[in-house]
C-alpha positions as CSV (number, residue, x, y, z in Angstrom):
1,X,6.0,35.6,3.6
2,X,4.0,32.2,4.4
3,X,4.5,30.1,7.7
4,X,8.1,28.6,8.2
5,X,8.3,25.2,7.0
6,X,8.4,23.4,10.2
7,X,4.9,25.1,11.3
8,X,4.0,23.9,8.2
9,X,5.5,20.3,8.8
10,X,3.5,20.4,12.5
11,X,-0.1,21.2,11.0
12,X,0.1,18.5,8.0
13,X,2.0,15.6,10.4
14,X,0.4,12.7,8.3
15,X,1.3,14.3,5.0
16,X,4.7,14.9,6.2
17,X,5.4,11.0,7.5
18,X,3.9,9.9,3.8
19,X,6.3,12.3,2.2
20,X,9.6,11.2,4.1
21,X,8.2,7.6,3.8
22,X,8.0,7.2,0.1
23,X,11.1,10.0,-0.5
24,X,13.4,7.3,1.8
25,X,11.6,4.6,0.0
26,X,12.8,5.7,-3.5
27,X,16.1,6.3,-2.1
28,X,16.1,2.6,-0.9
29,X,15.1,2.0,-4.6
30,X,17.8,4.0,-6.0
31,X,20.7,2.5,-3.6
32,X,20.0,-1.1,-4.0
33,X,19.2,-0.7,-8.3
34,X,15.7,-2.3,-7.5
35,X,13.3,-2.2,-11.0
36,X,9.5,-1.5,-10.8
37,X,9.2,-4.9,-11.7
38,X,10.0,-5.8,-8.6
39,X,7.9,-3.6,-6.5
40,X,5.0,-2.8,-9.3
41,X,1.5,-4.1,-9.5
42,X,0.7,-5.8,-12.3
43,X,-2.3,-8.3,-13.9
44,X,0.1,-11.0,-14.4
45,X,1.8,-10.5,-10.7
46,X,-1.5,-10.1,-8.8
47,X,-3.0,-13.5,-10.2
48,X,0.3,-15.3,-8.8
49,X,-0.6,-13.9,-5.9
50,X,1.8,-10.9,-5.3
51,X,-1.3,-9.1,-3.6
52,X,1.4,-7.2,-1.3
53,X,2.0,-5.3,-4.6
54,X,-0.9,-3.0,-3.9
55,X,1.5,-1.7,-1.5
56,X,4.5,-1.8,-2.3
57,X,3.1,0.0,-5.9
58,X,1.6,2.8,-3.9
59,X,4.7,3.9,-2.1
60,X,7.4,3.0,-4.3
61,X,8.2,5.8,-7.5
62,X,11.0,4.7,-9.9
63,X,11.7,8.3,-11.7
64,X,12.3,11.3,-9.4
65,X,10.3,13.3,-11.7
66,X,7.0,10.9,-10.9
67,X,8.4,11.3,-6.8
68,X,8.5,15.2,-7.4
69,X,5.4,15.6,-8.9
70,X,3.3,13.1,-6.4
71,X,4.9,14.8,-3.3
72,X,4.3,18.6,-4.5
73,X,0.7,17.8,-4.8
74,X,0.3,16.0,-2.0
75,X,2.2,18.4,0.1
76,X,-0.3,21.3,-1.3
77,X,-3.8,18.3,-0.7
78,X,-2.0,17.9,2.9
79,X,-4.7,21.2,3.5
80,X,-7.6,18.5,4.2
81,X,-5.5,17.9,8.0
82,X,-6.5,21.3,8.9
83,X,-10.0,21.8,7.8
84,X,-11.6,20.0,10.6
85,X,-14.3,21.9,11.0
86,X,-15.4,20.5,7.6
87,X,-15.7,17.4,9.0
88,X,-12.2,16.1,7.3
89,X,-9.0,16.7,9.6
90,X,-6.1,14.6,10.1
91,X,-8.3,10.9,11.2
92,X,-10.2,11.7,8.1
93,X,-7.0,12.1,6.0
94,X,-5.3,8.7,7.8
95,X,-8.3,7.0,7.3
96,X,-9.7,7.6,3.9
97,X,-5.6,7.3,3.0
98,X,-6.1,3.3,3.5
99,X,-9.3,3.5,1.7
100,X,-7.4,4.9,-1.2
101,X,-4.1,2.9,-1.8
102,X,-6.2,-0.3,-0.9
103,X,-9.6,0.3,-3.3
104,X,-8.2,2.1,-6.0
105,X,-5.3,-0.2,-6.6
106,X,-8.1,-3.5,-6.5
107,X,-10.1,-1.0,-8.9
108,X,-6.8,-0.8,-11.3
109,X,-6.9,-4.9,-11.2
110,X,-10.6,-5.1,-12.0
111,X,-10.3,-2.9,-15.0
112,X,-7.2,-4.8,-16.3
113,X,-9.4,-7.9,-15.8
114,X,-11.7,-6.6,-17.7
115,X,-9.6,-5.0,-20.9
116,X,-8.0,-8.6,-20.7
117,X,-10.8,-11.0,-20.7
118,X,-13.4,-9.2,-22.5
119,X,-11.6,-7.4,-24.8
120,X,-8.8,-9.7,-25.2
121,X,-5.7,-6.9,-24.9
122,X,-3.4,-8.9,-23.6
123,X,-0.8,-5.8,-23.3
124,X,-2.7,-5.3,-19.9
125,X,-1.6,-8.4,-18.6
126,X,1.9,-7.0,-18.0
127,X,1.4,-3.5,-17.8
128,X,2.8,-2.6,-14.1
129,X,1.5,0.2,-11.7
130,X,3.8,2.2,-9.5
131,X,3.5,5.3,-7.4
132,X,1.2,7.5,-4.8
133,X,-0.9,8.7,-7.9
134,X,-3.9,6.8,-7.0
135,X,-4.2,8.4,-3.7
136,X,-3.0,11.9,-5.0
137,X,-5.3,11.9,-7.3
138,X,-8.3,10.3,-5.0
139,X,-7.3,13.5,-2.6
140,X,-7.6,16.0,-5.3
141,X,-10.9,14.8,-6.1
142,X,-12.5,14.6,-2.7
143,X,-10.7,18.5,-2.1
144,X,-12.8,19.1,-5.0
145,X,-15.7,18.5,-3.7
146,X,-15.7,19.3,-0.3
147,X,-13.7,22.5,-0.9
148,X,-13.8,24.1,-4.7
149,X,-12.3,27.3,-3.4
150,X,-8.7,25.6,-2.5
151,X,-5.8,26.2,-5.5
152,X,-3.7,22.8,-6.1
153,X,0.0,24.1,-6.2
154,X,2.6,21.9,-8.4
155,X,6.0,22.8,-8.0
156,X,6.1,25.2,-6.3
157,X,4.9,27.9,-8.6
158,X,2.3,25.8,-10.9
159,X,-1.4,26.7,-9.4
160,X,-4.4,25.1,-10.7
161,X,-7.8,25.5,-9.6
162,X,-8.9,22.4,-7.7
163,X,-12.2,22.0,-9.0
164,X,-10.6,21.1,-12.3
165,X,-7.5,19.7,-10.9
166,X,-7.9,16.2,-11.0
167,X,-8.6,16.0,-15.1
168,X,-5.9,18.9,-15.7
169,X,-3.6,16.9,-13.4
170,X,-4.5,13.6,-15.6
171,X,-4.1,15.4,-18.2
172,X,-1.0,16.8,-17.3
173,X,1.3,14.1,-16.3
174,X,0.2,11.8,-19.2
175,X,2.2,14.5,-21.5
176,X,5.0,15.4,-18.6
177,X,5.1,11.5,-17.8
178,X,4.1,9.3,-21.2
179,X,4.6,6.1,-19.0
180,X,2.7,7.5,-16.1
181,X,-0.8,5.1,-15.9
182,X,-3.7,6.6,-16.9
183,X,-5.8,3.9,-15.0
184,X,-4.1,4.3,-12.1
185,X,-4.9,8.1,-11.6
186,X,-8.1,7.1,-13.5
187,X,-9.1,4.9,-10.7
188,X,-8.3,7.6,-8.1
189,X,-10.2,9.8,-9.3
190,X,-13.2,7.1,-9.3
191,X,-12.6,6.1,-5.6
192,X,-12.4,9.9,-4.7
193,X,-15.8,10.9,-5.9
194,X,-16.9,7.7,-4.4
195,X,-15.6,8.9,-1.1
196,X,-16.6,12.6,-1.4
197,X,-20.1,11.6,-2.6
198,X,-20.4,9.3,0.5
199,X,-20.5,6.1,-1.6
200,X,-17.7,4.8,1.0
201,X,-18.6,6.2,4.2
202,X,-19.1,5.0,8.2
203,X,-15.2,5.1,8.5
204,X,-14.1,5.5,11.9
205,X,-10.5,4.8,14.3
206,X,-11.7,1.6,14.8
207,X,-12.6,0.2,11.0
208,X,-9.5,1.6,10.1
209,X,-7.1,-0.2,12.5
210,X,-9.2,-3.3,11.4
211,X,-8.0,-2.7,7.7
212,X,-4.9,-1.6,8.8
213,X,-4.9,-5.4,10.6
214,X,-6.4,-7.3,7.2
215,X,-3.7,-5.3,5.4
216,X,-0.8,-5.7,7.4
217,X,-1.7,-10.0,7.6
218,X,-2.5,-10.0,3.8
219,X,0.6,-7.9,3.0
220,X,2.6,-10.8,4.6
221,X,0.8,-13.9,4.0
222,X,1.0,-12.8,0.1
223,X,4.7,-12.5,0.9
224,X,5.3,-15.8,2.3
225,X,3.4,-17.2,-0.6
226,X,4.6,-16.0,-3.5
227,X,8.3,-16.7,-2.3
228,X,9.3,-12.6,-2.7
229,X,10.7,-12.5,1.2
230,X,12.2,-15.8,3.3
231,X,9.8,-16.2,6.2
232,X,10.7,-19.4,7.6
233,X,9.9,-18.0,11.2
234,X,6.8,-17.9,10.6
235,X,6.5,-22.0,10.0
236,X,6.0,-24.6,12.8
237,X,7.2,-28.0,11.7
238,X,6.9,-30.8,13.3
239,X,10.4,-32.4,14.1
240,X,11.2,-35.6,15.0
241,X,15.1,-36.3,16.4
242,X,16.0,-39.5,17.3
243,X,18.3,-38.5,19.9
244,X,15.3,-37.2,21.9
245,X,14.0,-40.1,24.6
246,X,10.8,-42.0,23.4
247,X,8.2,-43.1,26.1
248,X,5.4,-46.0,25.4
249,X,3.8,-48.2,27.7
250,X,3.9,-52.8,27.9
251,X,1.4,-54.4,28.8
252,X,2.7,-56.8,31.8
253,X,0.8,-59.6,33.5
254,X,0.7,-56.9,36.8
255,X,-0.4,-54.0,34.8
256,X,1.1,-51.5,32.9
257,X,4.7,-50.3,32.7
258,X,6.5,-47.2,31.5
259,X,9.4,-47.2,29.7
260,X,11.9,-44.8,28.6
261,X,14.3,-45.4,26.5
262,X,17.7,-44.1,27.6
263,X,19.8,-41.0,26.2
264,X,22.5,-41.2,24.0
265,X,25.6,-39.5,24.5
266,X,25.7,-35.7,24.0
267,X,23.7,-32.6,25.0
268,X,20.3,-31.8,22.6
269,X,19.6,-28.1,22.8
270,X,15.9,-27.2,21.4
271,X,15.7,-23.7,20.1
């Protein structure tokens, strides 16, 4: 018999909070009927400036098969938190997480650019992104690399060799999931050799909280901008009320004078 799940939960902790994350996430989805238009990334979306979409994309699935599918594997990738003495371990999984959702989902925009303007297929301009596959997928590849030996278990009962588990996974889901994007998992796969090869490297606590920080205050700038949430307490406007006293100076043949002008009736509260 294998460990007892919560020993299990205990030695994958990040995996675990990603897991219960994106499974009360798509329950949030399901409750309040919310489409993948509204939560997708898209061409079209990210040049209006829905830039929070990388995001909301990443941790938002729309079909509980898609949810099943990216949790299994990612439960079963949660193995790089305990192989510290690899040099991975659970910074190295929080870390390179951000690296993944942020790059990969840019990566998906560039290549849309790209089919769009130089090939001119506009069907990429509306196309929309959603789910953890780019980061699933980025894991399985950098497992792959840094440890060939590991099996990649879908399902609970599906094994696949991990060396070959990113390309049978994309292979997989594109007949189990026809709408599942192929440049999405595409571009985690890219951004996970990248990683594993030390392309992108030199991440420590500190870069990360600083992309956390550019994240978090692009994530909510984007927001305000594009109109998707009210954030009026976020303006200052200048207000002027005419109940409020006004104070100038006259001149006078002995100097200056202050003046105030009086009060009306009536209590001003200034919140």
């Amino acid at each position: 018999m294998g460990k007892p799940l919560f020993y299990e939960i205990l030695e994958k902790p990040a995996t675990s909070c990603i897991i219960g994350i994106c499974s009360m996430i798509w329950f949030y989805i399901q409750k309040k009927n919310i489409g993948y238009s509204h939560v997708g990334l898209s061409y079209e979306t990210a040049v209006e400036g829905h830039y929070w979409r990388i995001i909301t994309s990443a941790f938002s699935h729309i079909s509980v098969i898609h949810l099943v599918f990216n949790m299994s594997a990612l439960w079963s990738l949660g193995v790089v938190e305990q192989l510290g003495h690899l040099g991975l371990g659970v910074e190295y999984y929080l870390q390179y997480t951000l690296v993944l959702v942020v790059v990969s989902g840019v990566l998906v925009l560039a290549m849309y650019h790209l089919l769009i303007q130089r090939f001119k297929l506009e069907y990429f301009r509306r196309v929309t992104a959603v789910g953890y596959s780019c980061v699933v997928f980025g894991w399985m590849t950098i497992l792959s690399v840094k440890q060939p030996s590991s099996k990649l278990d879908l399902f609970g009962f599906l094994s696949l060799p991990i060396s070959f588990a990113p390309f049978e996974s994309l292979i997989f889901t594109s007949i189990i999931v026809p709408q599942a994007s192929f440049l999405g998992h595409l571009s985690g796969i890219v951004v996970g050799y990248a990683i594993a090869w030390g392309l992108i490297h030199g991440m420590t606590n500190y870069w990360a909280l600083s992309l956390l920080g550019w994240i978090v205050l692009v994530f909510v700038l984007s927001l305000k901008r594009s109109g998707a949430l009210d954030l009026n307490f976020l303006e200052i406007e200048s207000v002027t009320d005419p109940s409020l006293p006004s104070v100038r100076f006259l001149a006078s043949n002995s100097g200056r004078t202050l003046q105030m002008s009086a009060l009306p009736n009536g209590n001003v509260e200034i919140v």
